[in-house]
C-alpha positions as CSV (number, residue, x, y, z in Angstrom):
1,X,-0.8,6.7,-2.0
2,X,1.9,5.9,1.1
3,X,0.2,5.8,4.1
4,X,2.7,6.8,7.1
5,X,2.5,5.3,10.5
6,X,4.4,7.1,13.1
7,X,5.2,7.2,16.9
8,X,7.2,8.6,19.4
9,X,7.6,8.0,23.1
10,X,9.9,9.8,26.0
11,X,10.8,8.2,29.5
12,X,11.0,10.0,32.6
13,X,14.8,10.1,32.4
14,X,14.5,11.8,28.7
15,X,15.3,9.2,26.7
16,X,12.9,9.0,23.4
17,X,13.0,7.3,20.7
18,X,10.6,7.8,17.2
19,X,10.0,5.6,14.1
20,X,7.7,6.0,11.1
21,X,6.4,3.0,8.7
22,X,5.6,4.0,5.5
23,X,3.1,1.1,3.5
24,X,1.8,1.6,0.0
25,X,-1.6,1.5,0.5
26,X,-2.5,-0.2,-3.4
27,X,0.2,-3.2,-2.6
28,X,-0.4,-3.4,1.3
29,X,3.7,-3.5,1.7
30,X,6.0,-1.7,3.6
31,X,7.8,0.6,1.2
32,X,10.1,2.1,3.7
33,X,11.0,2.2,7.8
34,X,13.5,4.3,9.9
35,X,14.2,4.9,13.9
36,X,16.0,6.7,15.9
37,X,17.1,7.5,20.1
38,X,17.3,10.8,21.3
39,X,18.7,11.8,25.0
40,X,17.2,15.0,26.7
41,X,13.7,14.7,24.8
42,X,10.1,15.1,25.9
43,X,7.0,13.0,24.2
44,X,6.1,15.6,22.5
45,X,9.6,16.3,20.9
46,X,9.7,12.7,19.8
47,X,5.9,12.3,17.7
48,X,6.9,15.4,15.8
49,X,10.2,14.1,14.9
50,X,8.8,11.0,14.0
51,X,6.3,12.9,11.2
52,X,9.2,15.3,10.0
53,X,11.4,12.9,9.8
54,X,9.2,10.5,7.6
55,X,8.2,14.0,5.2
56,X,12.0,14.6,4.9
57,X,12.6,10.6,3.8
58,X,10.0,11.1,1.1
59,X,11.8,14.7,0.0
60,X,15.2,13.3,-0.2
61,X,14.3,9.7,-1.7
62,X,12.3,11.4,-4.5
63,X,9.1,9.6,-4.1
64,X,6.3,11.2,-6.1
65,X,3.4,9.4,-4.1
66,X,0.6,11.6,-2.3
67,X,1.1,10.8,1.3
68,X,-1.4,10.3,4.1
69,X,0.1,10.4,7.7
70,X,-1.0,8.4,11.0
71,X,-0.4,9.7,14.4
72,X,-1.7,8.7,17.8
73,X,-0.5,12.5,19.0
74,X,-3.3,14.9,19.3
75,X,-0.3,17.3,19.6
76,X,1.2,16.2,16.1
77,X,-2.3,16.2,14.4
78,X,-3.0,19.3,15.5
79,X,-0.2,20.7,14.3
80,X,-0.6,20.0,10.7
């Protein structure tokens, strides 16, 4: 199992930024990590792209693990 770990964050100028951690929970290591900065966000906007953008780097690197994701966004839990 990967467990994902992701956040996102928005200042009151509209800058955000997001980032995911992704640990394999049997080895306790980091397995894979990723960023990014957005201009014109809002919070919300950036803890959603956080957890797509983590699902999309398991889709395109293949990985055949079950996944279990991590948000501190009632928004982004909600939503799945």
């Amino acid at each position: 199992m990967i467990s994902i770990y992701t956040d996102g964050s928005c200042d009151k100028a509209g800058k955000g930024s997001w980032a995911f951690v992704g640990v394999h929970s049997a080895a306790s290591e980091i397995v894979f990590q990723n960023f990014g900065v957005v201009n014109n966000a809002t919070n919300n906007r950036m803890e959603l792209t956080a957890a797509i953008k983590a699902i999309q780097y398991m889709s395109a690197s293949k990985m055949q693990f079950p996944i279990k994701i991590f948000s501190d966004s009632a928004y982004v839990i909600g939503g799945f």
